[in-house]
C-alpha positions as CSV (number, residue, x, y, z in Angstrom):
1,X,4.5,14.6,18.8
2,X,4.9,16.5,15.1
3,X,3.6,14.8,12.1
4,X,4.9,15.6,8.8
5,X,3.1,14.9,5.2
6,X,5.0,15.7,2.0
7,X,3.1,16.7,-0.9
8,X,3.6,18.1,-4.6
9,X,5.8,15.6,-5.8
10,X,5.2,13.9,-9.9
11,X,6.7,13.3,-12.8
12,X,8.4,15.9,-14.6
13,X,10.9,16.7,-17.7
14,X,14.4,17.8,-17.0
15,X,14.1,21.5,-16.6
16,X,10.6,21.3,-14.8
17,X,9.8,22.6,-12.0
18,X,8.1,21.2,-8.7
19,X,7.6,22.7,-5.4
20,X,6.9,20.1,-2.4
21,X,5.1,21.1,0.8
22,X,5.8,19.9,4.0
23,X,2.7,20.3,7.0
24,X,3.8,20.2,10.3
25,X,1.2,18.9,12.8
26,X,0.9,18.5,16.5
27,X,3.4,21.3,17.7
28,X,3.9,24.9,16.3
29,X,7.2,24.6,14.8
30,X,8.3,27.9,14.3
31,X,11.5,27.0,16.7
32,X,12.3,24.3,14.8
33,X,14.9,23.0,12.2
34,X,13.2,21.6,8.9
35,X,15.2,19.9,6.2
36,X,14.7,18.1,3.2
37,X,16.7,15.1,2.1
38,X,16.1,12.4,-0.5
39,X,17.1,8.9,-1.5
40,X,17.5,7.8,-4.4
41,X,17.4,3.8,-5.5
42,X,19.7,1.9,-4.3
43,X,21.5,4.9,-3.1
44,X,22.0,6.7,0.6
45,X,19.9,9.8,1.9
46,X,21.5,12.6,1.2
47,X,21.0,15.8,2.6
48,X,19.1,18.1,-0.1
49,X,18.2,21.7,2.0
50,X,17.5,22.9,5.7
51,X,16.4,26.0,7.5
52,X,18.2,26.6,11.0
53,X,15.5,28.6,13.2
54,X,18.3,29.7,15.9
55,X,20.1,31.8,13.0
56,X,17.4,32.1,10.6
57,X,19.7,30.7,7.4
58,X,19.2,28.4,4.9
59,X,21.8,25.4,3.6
60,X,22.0,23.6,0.2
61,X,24.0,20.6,-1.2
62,X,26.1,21.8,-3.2
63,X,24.1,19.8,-5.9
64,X,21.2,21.7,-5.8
65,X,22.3,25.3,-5.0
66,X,21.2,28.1,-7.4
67,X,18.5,25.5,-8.3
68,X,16.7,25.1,-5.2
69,X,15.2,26.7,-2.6
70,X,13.6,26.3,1.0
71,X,11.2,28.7,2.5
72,X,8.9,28.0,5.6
73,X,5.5,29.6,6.5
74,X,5.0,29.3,9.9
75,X,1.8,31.0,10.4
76,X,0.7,27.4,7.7
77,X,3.4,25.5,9.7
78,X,4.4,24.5,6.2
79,X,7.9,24.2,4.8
80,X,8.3,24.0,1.5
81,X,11.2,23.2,-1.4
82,X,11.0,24.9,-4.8
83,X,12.6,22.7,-7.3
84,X,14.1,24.7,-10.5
85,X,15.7,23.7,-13.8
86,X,15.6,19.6,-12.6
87,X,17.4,16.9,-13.7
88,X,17.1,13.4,-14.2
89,X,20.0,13.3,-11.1
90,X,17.2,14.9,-8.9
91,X,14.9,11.7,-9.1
92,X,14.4,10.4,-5.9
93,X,11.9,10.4,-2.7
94,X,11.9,13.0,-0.9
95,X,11.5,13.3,2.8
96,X,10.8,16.7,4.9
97,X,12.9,16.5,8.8
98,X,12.3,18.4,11.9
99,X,13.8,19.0,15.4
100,X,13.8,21.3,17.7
101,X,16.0,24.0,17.2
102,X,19.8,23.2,18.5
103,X,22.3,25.4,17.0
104,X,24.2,22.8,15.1
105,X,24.4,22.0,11.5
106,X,21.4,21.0,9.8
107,X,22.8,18.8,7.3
108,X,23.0,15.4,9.5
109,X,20.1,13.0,9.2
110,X,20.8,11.5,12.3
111,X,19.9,14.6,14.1
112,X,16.4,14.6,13.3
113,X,13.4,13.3,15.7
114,X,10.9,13.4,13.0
115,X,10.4,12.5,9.5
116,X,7.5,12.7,6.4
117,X,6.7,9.5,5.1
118,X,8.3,11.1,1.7
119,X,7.1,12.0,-1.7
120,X,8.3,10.7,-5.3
121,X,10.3,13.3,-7.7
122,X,10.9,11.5,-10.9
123,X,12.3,13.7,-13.9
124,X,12.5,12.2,-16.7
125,X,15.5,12.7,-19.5
């Protein structure tokens, strides 16, 4: 069983930064997929960024590339997701995802076994 806590999130200005941490407990997780998607009010989750262990690459929304980033440290088994140059667009919760690596896309929510219990981003205009 892995465990996920989010942290870091707040309330910033647009053009703020934040970076959220995501610890992984229970299981090393170096040979896993993480991701980070987010929901917004009334709104779907949406796929935000993810890290595919089998081919060691990263994946944005096209939303947030240039602006964001995701970077994992699995000596900490932490993932984390630095947030640059916000935007009131980017408020939402935020959830950290992980599976065991597969080799397919990252990007689908239904994929994942297990989930953060998410952290607020609100940005402010």
């Amino acid at each position: 069983q892995v465990q996920l806590v989010e942290s870091g999130g707040g309330l910033v200005q647009a053009g703020d930064s934040l970076r959220l941490s995501c610890a992984a407990s229970g299981r090393t997780f170096s040979s896993y997929d993480m991701a980070w998607f987010r929901q917004a009010p009334g709104k779907e989750r949406e796929f935000v960024a993810g890290f595919s262990w089998s081919i060691s690459s990263a994946y944005y929304a096209d939303s947030v590339k240039g602006r964001f980033t995701i970077s994992r440290d699995n000596a900490k088994n932490t993932v984390y997701l630095q947030m640059n140059s916000l935007k009131p667009e980017d408020t939402a919760v935020y959830y950290c995802a992980a599976r065991p690596a597969t080799g397919g896309s990252v990007r689908n929510d239904r994929v994942y076994d297990y989930w953060g219990q998410g952290t607020q981003v609100t940005v402010s205009s």
